[in-house]
C-alpha positions in Angstrom: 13.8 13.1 8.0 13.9 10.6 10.9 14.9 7.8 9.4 18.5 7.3 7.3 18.9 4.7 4.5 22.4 5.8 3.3 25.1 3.4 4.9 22.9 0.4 5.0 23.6 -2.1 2.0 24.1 -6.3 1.4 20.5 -6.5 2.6 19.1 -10.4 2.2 16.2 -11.7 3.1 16.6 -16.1 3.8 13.4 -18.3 4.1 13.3 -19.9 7.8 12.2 -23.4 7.9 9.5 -24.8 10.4 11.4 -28.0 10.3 14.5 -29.4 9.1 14.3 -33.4 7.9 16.8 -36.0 8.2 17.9 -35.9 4.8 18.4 -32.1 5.4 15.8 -30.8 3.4 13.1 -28.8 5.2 9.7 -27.1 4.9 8.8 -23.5 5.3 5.0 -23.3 5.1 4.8 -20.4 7.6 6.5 -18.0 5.5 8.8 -16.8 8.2 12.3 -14.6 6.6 15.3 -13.5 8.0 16.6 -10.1 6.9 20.3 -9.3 7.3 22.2 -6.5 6.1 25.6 -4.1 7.1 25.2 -0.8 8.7 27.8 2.1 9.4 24.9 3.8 11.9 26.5 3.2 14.9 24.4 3.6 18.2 21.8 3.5 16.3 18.6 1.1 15.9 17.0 -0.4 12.5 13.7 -0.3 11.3 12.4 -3.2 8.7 10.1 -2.4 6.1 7.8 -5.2 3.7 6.1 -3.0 0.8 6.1 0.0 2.4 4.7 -1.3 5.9 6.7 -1.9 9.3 7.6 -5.5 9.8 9.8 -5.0 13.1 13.0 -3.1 14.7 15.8 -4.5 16.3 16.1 -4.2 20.2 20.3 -3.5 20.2 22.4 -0.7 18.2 25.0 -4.1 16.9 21.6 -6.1 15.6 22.2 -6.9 12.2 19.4 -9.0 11.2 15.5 -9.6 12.1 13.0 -11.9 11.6 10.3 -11.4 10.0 6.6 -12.3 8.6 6.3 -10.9 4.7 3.9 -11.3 2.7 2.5 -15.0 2.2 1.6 -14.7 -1.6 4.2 -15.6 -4.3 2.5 -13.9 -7.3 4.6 -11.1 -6.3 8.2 -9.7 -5.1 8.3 -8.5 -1.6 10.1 -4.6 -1.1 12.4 -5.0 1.2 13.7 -1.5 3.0 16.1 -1.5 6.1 16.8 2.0 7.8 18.6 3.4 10.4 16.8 5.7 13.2 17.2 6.9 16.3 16.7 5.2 20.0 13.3 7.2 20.5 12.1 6.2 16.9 12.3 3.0 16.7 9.0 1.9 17.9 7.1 4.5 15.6 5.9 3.7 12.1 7.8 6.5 9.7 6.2 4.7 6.5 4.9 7.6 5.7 8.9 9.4 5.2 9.4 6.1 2.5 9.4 6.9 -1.0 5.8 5.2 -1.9 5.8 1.6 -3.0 4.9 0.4 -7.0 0.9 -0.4 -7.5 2.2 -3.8 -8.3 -0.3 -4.1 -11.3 -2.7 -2.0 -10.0 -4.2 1.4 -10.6 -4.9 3.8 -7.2 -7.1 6.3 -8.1 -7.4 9.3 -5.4 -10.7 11.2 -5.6 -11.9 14.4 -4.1 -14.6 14.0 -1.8 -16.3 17.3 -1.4 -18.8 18.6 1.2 -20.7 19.3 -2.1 -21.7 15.2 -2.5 -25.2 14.4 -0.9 -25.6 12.1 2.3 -25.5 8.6 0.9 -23.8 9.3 -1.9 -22.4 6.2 -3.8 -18.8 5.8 -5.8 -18.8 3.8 -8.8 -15.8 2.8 -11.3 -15.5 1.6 -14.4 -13.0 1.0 -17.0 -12.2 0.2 -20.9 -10.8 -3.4 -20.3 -7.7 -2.2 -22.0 -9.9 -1.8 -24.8 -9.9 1.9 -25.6 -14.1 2.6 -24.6 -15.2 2.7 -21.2 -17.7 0.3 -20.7 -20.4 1.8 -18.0 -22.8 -1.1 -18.0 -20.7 -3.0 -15.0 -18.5 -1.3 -12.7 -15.7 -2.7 -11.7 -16.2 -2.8 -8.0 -18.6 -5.4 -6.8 -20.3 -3.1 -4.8 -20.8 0.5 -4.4 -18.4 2.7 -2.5 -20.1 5.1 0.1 -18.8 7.8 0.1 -19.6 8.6 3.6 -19.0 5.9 5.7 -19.8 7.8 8.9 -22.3 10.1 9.3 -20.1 12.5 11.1 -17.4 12.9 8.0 -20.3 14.6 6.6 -20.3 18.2 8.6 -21.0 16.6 11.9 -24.7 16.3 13.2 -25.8 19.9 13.8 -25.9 23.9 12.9 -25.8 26.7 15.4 -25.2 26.4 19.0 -25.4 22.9 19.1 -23.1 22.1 15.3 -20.2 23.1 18.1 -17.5 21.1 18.6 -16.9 17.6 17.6 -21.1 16.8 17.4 -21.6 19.8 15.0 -20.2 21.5 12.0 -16.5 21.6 13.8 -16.5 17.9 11.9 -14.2 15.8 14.2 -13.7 13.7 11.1 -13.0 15.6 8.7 -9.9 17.7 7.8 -8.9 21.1 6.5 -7.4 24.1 7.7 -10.5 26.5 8.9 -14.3 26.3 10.0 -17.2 28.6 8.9 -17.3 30.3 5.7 -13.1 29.7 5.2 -14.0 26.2 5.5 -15.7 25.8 2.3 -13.7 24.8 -0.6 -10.2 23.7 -1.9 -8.5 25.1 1.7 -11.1 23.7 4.0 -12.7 20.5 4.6 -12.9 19.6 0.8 -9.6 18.9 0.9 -10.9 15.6 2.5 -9.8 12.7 -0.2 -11.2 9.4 -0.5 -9.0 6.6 -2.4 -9.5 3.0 -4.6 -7.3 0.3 -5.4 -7.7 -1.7 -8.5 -7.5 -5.5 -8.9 -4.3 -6.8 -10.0 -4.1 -5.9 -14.4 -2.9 -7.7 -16.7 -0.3 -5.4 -19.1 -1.5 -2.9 -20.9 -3.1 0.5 -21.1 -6.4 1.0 -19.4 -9.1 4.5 -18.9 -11.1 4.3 -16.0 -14.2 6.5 -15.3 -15.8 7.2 -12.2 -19.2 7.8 -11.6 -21.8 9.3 -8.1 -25.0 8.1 -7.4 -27.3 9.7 -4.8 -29.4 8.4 -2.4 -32.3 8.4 -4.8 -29.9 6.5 -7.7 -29.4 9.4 -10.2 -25.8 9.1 -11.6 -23.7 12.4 -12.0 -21.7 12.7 -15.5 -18.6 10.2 -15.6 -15.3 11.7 -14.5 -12.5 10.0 -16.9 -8.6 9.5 -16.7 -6.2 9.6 -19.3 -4.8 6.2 -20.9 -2.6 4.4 -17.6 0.2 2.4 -18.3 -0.3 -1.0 -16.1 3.2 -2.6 -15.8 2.5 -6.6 -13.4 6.0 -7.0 -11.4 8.1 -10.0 -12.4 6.6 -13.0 -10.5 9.3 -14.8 -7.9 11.4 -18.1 -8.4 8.8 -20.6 -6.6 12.0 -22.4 -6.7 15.7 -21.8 -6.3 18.0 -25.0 -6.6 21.8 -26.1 -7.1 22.0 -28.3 -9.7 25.3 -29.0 -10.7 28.5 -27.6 -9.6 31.7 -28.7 -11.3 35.0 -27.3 -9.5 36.9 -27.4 -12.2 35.7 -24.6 -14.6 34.2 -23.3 -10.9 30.4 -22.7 -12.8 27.7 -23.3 -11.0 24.4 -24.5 -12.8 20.9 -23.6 -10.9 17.6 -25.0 -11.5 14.2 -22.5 -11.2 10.9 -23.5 -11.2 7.7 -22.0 -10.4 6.2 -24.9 -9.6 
């Protein structure tokens, strides 16, 4: 693994102004953040990471903080990951070597997107509502997936002498391990995947189902999940003030809002 996240702790992320008034109060509508933390990597550079995606890396091995642009919604926490890697690493984006981050309230369904499906074949899901029955009359996407976005992911544009290379059956698009008659099935190009994100769910327990269409608008038998636990993360302080602070029993009362 490139990148180290043992040694790195009292990471904290502070809100950066746009402007600072006379009475000392101030305005942060940009969204801007500064992320600190304390590192025992020496000679070594640090890569910042918002929900799983790269947000910057410092320039020098002392650096101890960046700035930085999360997120701009406040309906949700922001994951905030500092690592340590090497000079010749820091400019690439190892997000893929992070553990992955929480669906946030959301269900990611991963489907199998076989040779086997027909050109112009459709994706539609559906799901109980938290209600137990899958309700197939409206999907929940607005409109239908394709399931081949480009022509090309679908074995290329040609057989024989002409399917090869990246025009033909070699399928520039596509991925597996072997061409030909290896090629077909679990250890070829059907190992090509094809995901969906839900909206953001409410809590509960939900069963989706997911349905293909062809070109000509038959519908293939539904393809159903078990019961999925949908846990919404905690929504953020809008916020965070000082109230009162009385020095002689040294207790400190703060004020939260999300207004």
């Amino acid at each position: 693994m490139r990148l180290h996240r043992d040694g790195i702790r009292d990471v904290r992320a502070f809100a950066l102004p746009d402007a600072i008034a006379a009475d000392g109060g101030g305005t942060a509508a940009a969204g801007a953040a500064l992320v600190t933390w304390r590192s025992s990597h020496a000679g070594m550079l640090h890569q910042v990471y918002l929900n799983g995606r790269l947000a910057g890396a410092t320039t020098d091995v002392e650096q101890r903080q960046l700035a930085v642009q999360p997120p701009s919604s406040c309906l949700a926490a922001v994951r905030v990951e500092v690592v340590a890697v090497e000079l010749r690493d820091a400019h690439l984006d190892l997000s893929s070597e992070l553990d992955p981050p929480p669906a946030g309230g959301r269900v990611r369904l991963v489907l199998s997107r076989s040779q086997t499906l027909p050109p112009g074949a459709r994706v539609n899901v559906y799901f109980d509502r938290g209600q137990g029955q899958i309700d197939y009359s409206t999907p929940v996407n607005p409109f239908p997936i394709a399931a081949w976005p480009c022509p090309q992911d679908k074995a290329g544009f040609g057989m024989a002498a002409f399917g090869a290379g990246d025009f033909g059956y070699d399928s520039a698009a596509c991925v597996g391990f072997g061409k030909g008659r290896f090629a077909d099935g679990p250890f070829g190009m059907d190992v090509d995947t094809m995901e969906w994100t839900s909206p953001s769910l409410p809590l509960g327990r939900y069963r989706f189902g997911v349905r293909i269409l062809d070109a000509q608008g038959n519908e293939s038998p539904a393809c159903e999940t078990a019961p999925i636990a949908v846990i919404p993360p905690a929504r953020p302080a809008a916020s965070l003030r000082i109230a009162s602070f009385d020095p002689q029993t040294n207790q400190l009362t703060l004020r939260i809002s999300d207004q």
